[in-house]
FIGU-713048 format. One record per atom (N, C-alpha, C): residue number from 1; x, y, z; atom name. Coordinates in nm, 2 decimals. Atoms other than C-alpha are relative to their C-alpha. Layout:
BEGIN
  resi       X       Y       Z  name
   NUM       X       Y       Z    CA
...
END
This chain:
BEGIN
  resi       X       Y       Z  name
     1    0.08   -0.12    0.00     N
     1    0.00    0.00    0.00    CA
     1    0.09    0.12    0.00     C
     2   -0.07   -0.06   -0.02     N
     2    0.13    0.30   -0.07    CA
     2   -0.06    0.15    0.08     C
     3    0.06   -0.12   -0.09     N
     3    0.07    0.68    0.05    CA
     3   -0.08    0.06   -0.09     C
     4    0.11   -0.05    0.13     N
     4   -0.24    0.88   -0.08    CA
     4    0.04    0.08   -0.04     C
     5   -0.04   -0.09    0.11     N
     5   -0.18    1.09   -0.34    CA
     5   -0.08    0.13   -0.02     C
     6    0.12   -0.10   -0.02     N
     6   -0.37    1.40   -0.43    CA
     6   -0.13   -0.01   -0.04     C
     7    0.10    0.00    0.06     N
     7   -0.67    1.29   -0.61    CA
     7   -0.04   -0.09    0.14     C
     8    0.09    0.10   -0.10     N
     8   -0.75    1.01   -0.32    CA
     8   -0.02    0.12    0.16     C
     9    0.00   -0.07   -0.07     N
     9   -0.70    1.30   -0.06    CA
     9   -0.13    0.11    0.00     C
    10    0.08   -0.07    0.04     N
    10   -0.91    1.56   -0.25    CA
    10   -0.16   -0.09    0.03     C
    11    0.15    0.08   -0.02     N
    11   -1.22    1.26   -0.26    CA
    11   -0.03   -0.01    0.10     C
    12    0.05   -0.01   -0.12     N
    12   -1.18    1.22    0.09    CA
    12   -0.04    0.09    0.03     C
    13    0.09   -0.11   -0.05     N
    13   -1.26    1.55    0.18    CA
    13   -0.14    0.03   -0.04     C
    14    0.12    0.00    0.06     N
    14   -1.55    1.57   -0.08    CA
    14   -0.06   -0.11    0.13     C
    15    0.12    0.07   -0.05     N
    15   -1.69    1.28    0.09    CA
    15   -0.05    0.03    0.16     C
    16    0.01   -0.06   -0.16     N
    16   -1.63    1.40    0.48    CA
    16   -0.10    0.16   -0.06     C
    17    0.07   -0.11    0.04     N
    17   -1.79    1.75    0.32    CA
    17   -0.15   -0.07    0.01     C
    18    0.09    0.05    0.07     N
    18   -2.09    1.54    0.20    CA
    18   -0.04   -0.01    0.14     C
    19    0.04    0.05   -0.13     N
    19   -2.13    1.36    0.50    CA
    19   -0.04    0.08    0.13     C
    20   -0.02   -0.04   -0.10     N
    20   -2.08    1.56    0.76    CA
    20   -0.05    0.15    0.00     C
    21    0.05   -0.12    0.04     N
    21   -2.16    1.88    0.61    CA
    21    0.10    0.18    0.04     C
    22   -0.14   -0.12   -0.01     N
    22   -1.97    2.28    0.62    CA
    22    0.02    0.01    0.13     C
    23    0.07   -0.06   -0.16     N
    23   -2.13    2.34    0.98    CA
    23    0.12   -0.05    0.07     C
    24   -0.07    0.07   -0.11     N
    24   -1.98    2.06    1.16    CA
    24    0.16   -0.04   -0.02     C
    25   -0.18    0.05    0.04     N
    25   -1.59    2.03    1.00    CA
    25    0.07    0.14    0.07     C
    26   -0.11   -0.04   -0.12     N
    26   -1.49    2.31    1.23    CA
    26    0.05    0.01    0.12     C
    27   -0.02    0.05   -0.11     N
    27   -1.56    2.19    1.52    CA
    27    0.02   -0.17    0.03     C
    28   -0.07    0.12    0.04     N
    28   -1.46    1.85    1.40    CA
    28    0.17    0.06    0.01     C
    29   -0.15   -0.03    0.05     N
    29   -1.10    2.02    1.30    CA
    29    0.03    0.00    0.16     C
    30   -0.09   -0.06   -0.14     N
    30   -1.07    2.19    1.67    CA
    30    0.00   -0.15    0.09     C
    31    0.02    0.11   -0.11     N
    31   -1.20    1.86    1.86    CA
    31    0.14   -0.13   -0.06     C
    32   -0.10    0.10    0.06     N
    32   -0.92    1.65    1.62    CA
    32    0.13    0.11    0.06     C
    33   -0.16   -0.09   -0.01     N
    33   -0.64    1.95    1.72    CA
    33    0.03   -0.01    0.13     C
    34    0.02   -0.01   -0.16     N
    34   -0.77    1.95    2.10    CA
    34    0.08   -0.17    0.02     C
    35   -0.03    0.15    0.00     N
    35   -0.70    1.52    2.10    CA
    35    0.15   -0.02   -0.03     C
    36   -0.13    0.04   -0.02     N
    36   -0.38    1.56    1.93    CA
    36    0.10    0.07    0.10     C
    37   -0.10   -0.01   -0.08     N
    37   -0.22    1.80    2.15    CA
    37   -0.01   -0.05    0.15     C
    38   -0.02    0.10   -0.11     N
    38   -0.34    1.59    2.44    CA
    38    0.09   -0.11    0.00     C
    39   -0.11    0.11    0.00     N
    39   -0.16    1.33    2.34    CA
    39    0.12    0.01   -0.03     C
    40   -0.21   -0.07    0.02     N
    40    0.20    1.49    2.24    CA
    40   -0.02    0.06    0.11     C
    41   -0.03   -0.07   -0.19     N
    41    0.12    1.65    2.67    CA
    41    0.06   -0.12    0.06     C
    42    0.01    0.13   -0.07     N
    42    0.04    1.26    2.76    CA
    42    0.16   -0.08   -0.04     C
    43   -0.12    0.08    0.04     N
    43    0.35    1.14    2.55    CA
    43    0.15    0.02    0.08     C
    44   -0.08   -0.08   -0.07     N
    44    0.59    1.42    2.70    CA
    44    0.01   -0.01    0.10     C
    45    0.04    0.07   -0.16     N
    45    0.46    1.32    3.05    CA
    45    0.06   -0.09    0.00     C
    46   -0.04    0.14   -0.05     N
    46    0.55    0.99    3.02    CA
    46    0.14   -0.06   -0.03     C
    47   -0.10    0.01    0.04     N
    47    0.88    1.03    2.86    CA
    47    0.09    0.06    0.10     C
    48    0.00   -0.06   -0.11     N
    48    0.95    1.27    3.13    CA
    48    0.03   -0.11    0.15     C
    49    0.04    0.07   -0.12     N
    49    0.85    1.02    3.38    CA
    49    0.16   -0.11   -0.02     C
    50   -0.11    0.11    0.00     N
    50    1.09    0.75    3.23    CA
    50    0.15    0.06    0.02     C
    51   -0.13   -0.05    0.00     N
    51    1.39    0.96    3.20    CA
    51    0.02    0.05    0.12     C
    52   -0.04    0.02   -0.12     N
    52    1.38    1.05    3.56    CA
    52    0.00   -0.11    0.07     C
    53   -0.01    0.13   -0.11     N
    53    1.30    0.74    3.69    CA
    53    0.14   -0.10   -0.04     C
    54   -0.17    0.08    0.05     N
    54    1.61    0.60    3.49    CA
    54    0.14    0.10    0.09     C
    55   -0.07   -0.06   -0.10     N
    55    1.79    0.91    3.67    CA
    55    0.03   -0.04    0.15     C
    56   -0.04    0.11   -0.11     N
    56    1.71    0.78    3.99    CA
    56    0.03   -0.11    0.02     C
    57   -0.03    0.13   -0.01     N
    57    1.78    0.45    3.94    CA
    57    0.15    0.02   -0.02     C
    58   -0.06    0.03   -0.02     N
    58    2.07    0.52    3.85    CA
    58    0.15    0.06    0.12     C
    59   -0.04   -0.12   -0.13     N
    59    2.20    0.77    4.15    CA
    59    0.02   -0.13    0.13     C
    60    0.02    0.07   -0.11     N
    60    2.06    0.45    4.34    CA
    60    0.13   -0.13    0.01     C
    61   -0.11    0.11    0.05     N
    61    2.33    0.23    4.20    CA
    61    0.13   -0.02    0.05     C
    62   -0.12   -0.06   -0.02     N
    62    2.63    0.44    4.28    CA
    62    0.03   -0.07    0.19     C
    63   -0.05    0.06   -0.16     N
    63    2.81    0.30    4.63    CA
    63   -0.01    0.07    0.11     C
    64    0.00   -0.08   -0.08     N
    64    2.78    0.57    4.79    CA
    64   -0.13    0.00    0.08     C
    65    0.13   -0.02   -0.02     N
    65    2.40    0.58    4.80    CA
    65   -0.05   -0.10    0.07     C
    66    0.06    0.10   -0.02     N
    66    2.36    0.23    4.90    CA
    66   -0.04    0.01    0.15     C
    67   -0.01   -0.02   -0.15     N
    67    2.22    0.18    5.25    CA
    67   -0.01   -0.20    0.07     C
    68   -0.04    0.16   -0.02     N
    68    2.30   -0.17    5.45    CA
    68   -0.09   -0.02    0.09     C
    69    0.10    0.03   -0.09     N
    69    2.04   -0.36    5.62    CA
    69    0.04   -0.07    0.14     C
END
């Protein structure tokens, strides 16, 4: 499969126009822009999360840090 081209891009939109109608594709667009930048916050978050917790781990490692039971 390859990638769509212009003519199969252009049809989709006719048919989302059709469908869906002028009204509703701008608050379609914002509710698709609102979702993705949730998820590039949620991604950042969690990337965030791993790269410190690999921080601390490895702080925890060092001989110094260790504590003896």
């Amino acid at each position: 499969m390859g990638a769509l081209g212009g003519w199969e891009i252009i049809v989709i939109l006719i048919v989302v126009l059709v469908v869906f109608g002028p009204k509703r594709l701008p608050e379609m667009g914002r509710s698709l822009g609102k979702a993705i930048r949730e998820f590039k916050s949620a991604g950042k978050e969690i990337q965030q999360e791993v790269t410190e917790a690999i921080d601390g781990d490895s702080d925890s490692t060092k001989p110094a840090n260790k504590k003896l039971s």
